[in-house]
NULUMLO-742029 format. One record per residue (C-alpha): residue number from 1; residue in one letter; chain; x, y, z. Coordinates in nm, 4 decimals, padded with zeros to 6 digits. Example, Ala and Ser with C-alpha at 12.3 -4.5 7.8 and 13.67 -1.06 7.14 Angstrom:
<pts>
+-----+---+---+----------+----------+----------+
!   k ! r ! c !       px !       py !       pz !
+-----+---+---+----------+----------+----------+
!   1 ! a ! A !  01.2300 ! -00.4500 !  00.7800 !
!   2 ! s ! A !  01.3670 ! -00.1060 !  00.7140 !
+-----+---+---+----------+----------+----------+
</pts>
This chain:
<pts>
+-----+---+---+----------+----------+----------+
!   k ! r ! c !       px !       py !       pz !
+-----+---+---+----------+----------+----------+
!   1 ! x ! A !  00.9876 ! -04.3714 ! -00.4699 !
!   2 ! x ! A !  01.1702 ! -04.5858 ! -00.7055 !
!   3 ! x ! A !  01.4680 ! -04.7226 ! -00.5312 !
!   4 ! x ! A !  01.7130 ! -04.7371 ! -00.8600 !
!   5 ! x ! A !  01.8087 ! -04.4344 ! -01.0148 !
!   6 ! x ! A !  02.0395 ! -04.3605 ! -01.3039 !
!   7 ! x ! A !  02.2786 ! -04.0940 ! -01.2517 !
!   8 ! x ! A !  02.4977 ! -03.9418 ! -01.5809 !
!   9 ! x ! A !  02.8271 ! -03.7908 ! -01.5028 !
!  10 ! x ! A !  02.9398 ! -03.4964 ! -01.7719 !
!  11 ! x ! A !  03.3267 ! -03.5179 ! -01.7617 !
!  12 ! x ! A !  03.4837 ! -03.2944 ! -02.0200 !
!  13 ! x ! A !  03.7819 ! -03.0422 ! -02.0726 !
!  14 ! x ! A !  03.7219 ! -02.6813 ! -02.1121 !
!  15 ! x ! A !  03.8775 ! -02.4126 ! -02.3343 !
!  16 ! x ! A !  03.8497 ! -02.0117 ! -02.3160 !
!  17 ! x ! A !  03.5444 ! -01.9918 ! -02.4991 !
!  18 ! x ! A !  03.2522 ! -01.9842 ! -02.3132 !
!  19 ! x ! A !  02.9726 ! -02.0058 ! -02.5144 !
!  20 ! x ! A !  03.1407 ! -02.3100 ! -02.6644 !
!  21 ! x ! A !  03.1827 ! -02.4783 ! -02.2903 !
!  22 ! x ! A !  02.7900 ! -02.4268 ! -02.2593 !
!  23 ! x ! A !  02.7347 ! -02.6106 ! -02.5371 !
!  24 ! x ! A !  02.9524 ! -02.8557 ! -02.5132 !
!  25 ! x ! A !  02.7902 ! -02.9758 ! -02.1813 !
!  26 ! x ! A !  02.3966 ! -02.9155 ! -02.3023 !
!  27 ! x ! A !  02.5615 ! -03.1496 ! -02.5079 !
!  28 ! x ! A !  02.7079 ! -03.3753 ! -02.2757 !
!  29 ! x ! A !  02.3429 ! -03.3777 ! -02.0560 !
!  30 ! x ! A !  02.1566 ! -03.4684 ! -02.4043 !
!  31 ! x ! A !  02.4011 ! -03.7982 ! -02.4322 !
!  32 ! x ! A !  02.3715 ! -03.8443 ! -02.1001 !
!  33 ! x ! A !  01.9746 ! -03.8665 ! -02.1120 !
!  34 ! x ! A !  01.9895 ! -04.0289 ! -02.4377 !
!  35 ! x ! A !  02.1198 ! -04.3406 ! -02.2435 !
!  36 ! x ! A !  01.8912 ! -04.3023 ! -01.9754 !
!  37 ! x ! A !  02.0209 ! -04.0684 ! -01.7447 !
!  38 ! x ! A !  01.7561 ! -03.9270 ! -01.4790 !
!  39 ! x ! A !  02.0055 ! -03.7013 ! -01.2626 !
!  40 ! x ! A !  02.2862 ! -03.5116 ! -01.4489 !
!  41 ! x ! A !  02.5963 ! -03.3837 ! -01.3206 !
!  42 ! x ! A !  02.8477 ! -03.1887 ! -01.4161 !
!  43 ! x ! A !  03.1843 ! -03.0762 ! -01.3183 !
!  44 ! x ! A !  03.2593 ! -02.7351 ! -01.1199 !
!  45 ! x ! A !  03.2732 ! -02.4204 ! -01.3153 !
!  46 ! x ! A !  03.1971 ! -02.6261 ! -01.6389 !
!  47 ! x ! A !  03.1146 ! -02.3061 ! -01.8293 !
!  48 ! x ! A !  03.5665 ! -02.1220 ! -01.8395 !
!  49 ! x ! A !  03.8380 ! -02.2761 ! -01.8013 !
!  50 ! x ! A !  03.9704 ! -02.3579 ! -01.3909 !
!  51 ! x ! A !  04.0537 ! -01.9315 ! -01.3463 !
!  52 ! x ! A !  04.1407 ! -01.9616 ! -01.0021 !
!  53 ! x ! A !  04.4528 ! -02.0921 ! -01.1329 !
!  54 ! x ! A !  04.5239 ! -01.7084 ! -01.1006 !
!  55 ! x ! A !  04.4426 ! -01.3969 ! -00.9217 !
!  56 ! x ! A !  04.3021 ! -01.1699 ! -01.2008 !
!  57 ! x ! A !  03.9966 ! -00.9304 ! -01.1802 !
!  58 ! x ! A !  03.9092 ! -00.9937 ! -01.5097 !
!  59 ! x ! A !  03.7577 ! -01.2876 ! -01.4358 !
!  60 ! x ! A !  03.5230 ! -01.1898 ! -01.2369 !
!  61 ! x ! A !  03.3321 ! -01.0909 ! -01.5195 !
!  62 ! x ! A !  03.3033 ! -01.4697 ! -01.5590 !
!  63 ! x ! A !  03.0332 ! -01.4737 ! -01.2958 !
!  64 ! x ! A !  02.6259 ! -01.4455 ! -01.3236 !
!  65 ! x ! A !  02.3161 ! -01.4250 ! -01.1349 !
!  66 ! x ! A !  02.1388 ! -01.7850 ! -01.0073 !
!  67 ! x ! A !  01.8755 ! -01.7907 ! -01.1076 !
!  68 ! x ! A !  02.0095 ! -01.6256 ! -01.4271 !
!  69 ! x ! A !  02.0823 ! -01.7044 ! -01.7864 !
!  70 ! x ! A !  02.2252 ! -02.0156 ! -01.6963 !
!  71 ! x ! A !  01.9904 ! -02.1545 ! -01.5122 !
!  72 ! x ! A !  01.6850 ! -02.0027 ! -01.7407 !
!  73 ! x ! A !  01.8268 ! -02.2295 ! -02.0091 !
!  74 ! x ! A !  01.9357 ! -02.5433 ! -01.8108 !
!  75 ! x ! A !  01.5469 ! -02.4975 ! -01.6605 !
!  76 ! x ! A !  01.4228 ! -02.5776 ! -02.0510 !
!  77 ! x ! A !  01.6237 ! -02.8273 ! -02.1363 !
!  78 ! x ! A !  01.5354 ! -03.0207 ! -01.8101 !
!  79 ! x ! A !  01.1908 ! -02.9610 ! -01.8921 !
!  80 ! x ! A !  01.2312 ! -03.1040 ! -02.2436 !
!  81 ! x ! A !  01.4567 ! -03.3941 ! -02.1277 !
!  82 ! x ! A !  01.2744 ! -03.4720 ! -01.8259 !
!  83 ! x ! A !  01.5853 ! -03.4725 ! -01.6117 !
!  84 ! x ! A !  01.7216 ! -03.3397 ! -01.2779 !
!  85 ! x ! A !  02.0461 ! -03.0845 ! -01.3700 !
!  86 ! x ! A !  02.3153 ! -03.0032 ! -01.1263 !
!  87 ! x ! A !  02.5111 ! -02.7370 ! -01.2702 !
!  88 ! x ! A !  02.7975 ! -02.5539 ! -01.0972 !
!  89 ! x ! A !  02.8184 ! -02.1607 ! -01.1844 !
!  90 ! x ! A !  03.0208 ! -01.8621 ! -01.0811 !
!  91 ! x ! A !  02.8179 ! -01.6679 ! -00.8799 !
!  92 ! x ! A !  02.7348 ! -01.3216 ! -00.8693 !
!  93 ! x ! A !  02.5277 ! -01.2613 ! -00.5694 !
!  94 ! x ! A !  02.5760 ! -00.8701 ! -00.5236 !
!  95 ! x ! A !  02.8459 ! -00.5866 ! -00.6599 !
!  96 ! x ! A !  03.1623 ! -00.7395 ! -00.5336 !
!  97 ! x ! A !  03.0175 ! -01.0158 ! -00.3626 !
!  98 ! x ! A !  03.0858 ! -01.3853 ! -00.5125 !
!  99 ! x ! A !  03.0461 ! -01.7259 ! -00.4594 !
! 100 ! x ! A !  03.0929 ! -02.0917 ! -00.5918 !
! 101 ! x ! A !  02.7571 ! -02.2366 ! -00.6562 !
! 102 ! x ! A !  02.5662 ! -02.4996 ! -00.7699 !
! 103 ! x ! A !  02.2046 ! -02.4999 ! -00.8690 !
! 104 ! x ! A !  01.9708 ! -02.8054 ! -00.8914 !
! 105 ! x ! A !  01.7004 ! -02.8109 ! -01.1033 !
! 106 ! x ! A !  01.4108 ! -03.0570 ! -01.1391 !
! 107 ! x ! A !  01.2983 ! -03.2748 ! -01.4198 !
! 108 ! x ! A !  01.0014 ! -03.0702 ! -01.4354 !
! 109 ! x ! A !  01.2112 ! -02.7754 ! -01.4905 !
! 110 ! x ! A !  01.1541 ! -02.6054 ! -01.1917 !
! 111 ! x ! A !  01.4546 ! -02.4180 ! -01.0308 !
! 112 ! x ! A !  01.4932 ! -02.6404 ! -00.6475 !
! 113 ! x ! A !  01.7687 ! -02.4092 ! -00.5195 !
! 114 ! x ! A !  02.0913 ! -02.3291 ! -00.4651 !
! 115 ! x ! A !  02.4320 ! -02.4567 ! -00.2905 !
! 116 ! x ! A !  02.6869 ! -02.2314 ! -00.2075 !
! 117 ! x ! A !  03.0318 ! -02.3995 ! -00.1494 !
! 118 ! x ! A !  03.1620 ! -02.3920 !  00.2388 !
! 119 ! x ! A !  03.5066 ! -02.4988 !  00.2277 !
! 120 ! x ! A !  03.7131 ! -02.2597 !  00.0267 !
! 121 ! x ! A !  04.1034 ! -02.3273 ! -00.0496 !
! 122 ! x ! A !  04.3612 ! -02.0816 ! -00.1516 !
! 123 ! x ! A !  04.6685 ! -02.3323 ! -00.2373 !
! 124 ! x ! A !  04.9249 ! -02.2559 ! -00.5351 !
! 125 ! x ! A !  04.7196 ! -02.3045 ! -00.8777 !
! 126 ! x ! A !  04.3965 ! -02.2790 ! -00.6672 !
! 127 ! x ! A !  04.3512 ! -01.9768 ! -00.5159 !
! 128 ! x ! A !  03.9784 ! -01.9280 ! -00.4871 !
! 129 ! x ! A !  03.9400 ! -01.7002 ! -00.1851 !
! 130 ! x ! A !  04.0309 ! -01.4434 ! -00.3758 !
! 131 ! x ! A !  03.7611 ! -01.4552 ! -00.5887 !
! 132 ! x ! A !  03.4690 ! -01.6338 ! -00.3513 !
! 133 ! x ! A !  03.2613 ! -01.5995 !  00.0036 !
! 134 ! x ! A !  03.2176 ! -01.8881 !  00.1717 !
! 135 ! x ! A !  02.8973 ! -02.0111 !  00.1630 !
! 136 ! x ! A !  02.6204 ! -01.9158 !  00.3752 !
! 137 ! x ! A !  02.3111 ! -02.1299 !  00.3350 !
! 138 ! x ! A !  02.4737 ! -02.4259 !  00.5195 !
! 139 ! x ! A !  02.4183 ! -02.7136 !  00.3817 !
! 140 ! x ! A !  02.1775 ! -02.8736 !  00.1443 !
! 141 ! x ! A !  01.9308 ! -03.1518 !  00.0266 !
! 142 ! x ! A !  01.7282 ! -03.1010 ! -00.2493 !
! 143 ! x ! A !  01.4254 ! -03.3337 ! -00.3128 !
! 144 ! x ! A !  01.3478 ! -03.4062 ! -00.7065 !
! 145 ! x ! A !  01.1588 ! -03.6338 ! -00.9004 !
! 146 ! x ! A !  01.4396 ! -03.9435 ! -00.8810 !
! 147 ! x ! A !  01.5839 ! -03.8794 ! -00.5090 !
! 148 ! x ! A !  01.6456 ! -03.6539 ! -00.2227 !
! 149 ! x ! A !  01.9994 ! -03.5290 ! -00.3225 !
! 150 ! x ! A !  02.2843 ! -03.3742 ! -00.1554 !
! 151 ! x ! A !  02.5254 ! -03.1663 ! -00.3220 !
! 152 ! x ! A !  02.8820 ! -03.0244 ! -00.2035 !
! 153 ! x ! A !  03.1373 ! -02.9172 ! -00.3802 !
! 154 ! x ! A !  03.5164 ! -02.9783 ! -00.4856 !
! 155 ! x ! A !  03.7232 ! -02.8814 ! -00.1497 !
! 156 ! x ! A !  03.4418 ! -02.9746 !  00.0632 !
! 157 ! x ! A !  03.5065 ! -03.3458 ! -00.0700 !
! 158 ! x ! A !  03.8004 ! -03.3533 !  00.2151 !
! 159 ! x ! A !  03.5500 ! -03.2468 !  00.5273 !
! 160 ! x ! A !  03.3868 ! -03.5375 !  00.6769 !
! 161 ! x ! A !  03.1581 ! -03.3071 !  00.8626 !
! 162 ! x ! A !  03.0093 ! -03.1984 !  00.5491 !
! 163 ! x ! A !  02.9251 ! -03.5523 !  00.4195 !
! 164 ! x ! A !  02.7821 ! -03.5811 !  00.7327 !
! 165 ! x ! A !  02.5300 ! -03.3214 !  00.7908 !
! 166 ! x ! A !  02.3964 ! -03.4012 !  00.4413 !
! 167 ! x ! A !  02.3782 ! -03.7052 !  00.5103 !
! 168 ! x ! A !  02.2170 ! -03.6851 !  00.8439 !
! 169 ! x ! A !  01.9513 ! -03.4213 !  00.6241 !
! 170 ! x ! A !  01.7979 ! -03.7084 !  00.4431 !
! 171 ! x ! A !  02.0753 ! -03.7135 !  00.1123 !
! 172 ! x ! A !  02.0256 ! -04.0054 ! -00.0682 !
! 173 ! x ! A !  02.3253 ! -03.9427 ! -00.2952 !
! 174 ! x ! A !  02.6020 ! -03.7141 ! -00.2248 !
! 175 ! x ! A !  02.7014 ! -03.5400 ! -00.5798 !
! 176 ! x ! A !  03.0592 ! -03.3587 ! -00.5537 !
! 177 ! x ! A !  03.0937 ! -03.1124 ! -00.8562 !
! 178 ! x ! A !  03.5020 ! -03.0680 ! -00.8687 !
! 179 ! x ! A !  03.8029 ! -02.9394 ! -01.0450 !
! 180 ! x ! A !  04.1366 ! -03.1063 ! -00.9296 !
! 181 ! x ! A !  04.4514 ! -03.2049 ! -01.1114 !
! 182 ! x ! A !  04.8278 ! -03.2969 ! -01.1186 !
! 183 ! x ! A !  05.0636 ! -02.9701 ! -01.1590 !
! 184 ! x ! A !  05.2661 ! -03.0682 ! -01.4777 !
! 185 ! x ! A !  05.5996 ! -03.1027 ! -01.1955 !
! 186 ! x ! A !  05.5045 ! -03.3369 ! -01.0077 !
! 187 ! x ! A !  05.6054 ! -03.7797 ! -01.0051 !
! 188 ! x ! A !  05.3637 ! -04.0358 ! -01.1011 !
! 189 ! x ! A !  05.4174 ! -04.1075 ! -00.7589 !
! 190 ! x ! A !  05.2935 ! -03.8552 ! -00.6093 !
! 191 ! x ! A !  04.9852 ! -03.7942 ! -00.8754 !
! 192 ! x ! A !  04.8864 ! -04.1523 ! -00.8187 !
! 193 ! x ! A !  04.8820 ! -04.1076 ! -00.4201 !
! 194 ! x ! A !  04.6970 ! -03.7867 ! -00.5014 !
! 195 ! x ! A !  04.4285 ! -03.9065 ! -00.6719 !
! 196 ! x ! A !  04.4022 ! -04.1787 ! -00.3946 !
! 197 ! x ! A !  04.3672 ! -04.0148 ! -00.1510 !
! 198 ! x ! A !  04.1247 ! -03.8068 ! -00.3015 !
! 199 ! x ! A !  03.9015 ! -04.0842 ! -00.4402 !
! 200 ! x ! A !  03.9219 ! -04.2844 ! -00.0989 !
! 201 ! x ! A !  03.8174 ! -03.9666 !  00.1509 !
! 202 ! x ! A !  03.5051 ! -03.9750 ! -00.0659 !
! 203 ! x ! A !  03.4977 ! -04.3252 ! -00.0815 !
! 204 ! x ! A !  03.4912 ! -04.3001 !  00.2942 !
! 205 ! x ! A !  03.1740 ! -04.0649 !  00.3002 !
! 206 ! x ! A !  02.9635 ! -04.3249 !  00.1549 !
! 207 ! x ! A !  03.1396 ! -04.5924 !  00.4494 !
! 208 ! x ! A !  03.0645 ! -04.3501 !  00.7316 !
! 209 ! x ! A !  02.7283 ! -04.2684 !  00.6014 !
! 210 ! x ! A !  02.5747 ! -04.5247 !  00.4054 !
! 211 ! x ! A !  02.4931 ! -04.3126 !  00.0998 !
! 212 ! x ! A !  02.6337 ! -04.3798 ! -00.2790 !
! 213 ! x ! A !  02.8723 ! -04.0438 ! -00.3504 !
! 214 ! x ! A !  02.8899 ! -03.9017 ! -00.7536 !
! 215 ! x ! A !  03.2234 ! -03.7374 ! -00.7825 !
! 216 ! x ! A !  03.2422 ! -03.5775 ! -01.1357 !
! 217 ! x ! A !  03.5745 ! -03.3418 ! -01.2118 !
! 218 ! x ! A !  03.7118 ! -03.2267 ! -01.5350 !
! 219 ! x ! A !  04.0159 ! -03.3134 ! -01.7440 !
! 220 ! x ! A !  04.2601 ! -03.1126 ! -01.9857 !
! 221 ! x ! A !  04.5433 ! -02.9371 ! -01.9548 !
! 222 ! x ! A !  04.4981 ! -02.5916 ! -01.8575 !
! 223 ! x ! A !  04.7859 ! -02.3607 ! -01.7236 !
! 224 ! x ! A !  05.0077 ! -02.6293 ! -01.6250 !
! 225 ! x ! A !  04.7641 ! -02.8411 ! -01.4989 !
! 226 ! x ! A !  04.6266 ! -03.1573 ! -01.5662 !
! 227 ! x ! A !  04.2944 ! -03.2222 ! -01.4561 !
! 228 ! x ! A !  04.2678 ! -03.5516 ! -01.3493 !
! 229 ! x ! A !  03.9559 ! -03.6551 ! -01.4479 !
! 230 ! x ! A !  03.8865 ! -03.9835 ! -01.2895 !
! 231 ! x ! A !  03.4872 ! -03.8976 ! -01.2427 !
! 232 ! x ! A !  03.3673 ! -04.2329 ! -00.9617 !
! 233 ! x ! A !  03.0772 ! -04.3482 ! -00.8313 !
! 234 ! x ! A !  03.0774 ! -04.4946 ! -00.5188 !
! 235 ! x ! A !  02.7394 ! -04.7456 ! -00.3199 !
! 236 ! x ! A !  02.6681 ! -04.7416 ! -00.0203 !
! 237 ! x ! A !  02.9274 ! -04.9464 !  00.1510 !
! 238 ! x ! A !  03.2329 ! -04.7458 ! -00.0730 !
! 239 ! x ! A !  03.2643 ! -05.0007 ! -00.3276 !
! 240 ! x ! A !  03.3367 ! -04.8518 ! -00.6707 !
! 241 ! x ! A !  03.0518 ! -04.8820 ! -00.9595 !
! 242 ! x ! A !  03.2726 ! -04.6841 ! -01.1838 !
! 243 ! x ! A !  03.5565 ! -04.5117 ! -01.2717 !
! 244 ! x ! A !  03.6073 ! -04.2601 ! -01.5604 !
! 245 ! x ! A !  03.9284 ! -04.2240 ! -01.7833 !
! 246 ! x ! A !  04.2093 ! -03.9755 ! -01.6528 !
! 247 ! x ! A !  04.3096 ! -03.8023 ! -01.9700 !
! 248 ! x ! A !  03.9676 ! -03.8573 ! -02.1967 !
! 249 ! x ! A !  03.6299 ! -03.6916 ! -02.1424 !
! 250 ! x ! A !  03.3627 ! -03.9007 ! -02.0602 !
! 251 ! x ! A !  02.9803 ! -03.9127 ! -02.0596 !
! 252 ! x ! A !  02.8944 ! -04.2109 ! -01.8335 !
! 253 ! x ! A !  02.5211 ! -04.3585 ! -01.6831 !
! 254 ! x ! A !  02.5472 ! -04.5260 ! -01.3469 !
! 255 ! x ! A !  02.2323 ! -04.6956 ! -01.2133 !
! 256 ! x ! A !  02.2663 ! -04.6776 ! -00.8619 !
! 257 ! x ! A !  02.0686 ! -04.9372 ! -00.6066 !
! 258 ! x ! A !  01.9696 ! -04.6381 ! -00.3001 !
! 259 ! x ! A !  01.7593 ! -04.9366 ! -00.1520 !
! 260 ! x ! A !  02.1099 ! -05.0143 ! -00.0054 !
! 261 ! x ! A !  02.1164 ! -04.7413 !  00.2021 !
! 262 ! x ! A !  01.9199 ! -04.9229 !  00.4336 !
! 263 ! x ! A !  02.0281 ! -05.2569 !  00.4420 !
! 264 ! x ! A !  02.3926 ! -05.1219 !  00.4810 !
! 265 ! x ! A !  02.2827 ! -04.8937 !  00.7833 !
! 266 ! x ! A !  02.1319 ! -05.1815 !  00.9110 !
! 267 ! x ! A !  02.3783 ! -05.4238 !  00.9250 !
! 268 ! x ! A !  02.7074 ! -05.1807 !  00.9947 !
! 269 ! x ! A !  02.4752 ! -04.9578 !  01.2268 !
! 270 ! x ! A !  02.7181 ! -04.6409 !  01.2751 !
! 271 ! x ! A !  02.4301 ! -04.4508 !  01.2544 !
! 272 ! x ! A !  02.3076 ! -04.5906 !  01.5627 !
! 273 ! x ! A !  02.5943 ! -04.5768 !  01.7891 !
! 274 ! x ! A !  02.7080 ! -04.2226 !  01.7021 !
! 275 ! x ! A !  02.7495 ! -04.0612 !  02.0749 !
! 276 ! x ! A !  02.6573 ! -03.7537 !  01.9790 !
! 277 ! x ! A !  02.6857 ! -03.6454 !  02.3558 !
! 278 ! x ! A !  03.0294 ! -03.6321 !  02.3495 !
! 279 ! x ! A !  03.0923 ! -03.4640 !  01.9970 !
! 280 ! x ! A !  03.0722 ! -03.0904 !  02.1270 !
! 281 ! x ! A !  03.4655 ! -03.0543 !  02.1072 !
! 282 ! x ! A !  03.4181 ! -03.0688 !  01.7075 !
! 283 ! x ! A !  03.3329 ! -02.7338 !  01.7708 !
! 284 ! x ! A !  03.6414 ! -02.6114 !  01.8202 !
! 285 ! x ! A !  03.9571 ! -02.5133 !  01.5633 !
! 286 ! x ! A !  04.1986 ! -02.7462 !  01.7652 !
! 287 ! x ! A !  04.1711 ! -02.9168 !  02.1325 !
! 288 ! x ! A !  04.4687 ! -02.7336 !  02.2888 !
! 289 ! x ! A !  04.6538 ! -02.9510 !  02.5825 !
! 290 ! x ! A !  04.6499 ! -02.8076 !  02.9197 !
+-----+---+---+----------+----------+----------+
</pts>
């Protein structure tokens, strides 16, 4: 397997139409290849604007089968392009059954699977249990034509355990599909440690694990939110490659050097000296004292 790989991250804003926000990012892949993308990713729930913003049935009409239209035509234009896709859809796995999802499919055009998202929040502006189950394949790797990669999504960006498992299933890249942003209220203070805090527990994945992370989120106002854009890409040791705009959409190709994977596991060997012997108290939803 080549050890380089370039990876093209599809940041853009959204609006109510959705026909227009699927063609918007077919158009956003076809840049990205143009300049030599191999793996494509886009942002979570690319094709509406963020609608877990509010509780409103409507929106579940929003949702689709995987495989499904979506995929069908994301399948042909991989195919054409010659590029691994990972597209994040709205979900419609039964009547009244939902879920956050992102499919992968191969440069051959070949449909690899499915992730369903784990970690669901329900915060003010964000309130996604309402409309999604929890996911229930556990988690995922996905070998294609460029790399073995590993994709979770949005809230699961803030679970170490999550980076980990997909890690420890052979992920050469971790690729985090996401929609965050700064309520329209809040200090530049407090955006600024936001988005800190959110770039550096991802940053921290790639520390911890050894493996480059793709974090690629949206930006526009929507609802009194800014989406903070901000798309990274972070090597092996956490060191940032790039950085995307805040405010701007972006199409962006990052070659990324997985060969470091190794040398970095080598040398800062955590790995190695995990005790995994003593790790059973993970297990449970908080160590009570006696």
């Amino acid at each position: 397997m080549n050890k380089k790989v370039n990876v093209g991250l599809v940041q853009l804003s959204c609006s109510s139409n959705v026909k227009d926000n699927f063609e918007k990012n077919v158009q956003g892949i076809r840049e990205a290849a143009a300049k030599g993308a191999q793996i494509i990713c886009l942002q979570e729930l690319f094709g509406s604007l963020y609608f877990c913003d509010v509780e409103d049935y409507d929106n579940f009409k929003l949702a689709e089968s995987i495989p499904g239209p979506a995929t069908d035509a994301f399948q042909a234009l991989a195919k054409e392009l010659g590029v691994v896709i990972i597209a994040s859809l709205f979900e419609k796995r039964a009547e009244g059954l939902y879920h956050n999802t992102t499919a992968v499919i191969d440069a051959d055009g070949s449909y690899l699977g499915k992730y369903r998202k784990m970690h669901i929040p329900d915060d003010p502006g964000y309130y996604e249990k309402f409309y999604f189950t929890p996911g229930d394949l556990g988690y995922k790797v996905f070998k294609t034509k460029f790399a073995t990669v590993g994709v979770l999504i949005c809230w699961d960006q803030w679970y170490p355990e999550a980076a980990r498992i997909t890690s420890l299933m052979g992920a050469d890249i971790l690729f985090y599909p996401t929609a965050i942003g700064w309520a329209d209220h809040q200090t530049e203070e407090v955006n600024t440690d936001q988005y800190n805090a959110w770039q550096t527990i991802q940053r921290s994945h790639s520390v911890a694990n050894g493996t480059p992370v793709v974090s690629v989120n949206r930006t526009g106002v929507e609802a009194g939110m800014q989406f903070w854009g901000g798309s990274f890409v972070s090597n092996a040791q956490g060191r940032v490659l790039y950085q995307a705009p805040h405010l701007t959409e972006e199409i962006h190709v990052q070659e990324i050097d997985m060969s470091q994977t190794d040398y970095y596991r080598t040398h800062w060997p955590f790995l190695r000296d995990r005790r995994i012997d003593s790790y059973a108290p993970i297990q449970k939803r908080f160590i009570d004292g006696e």
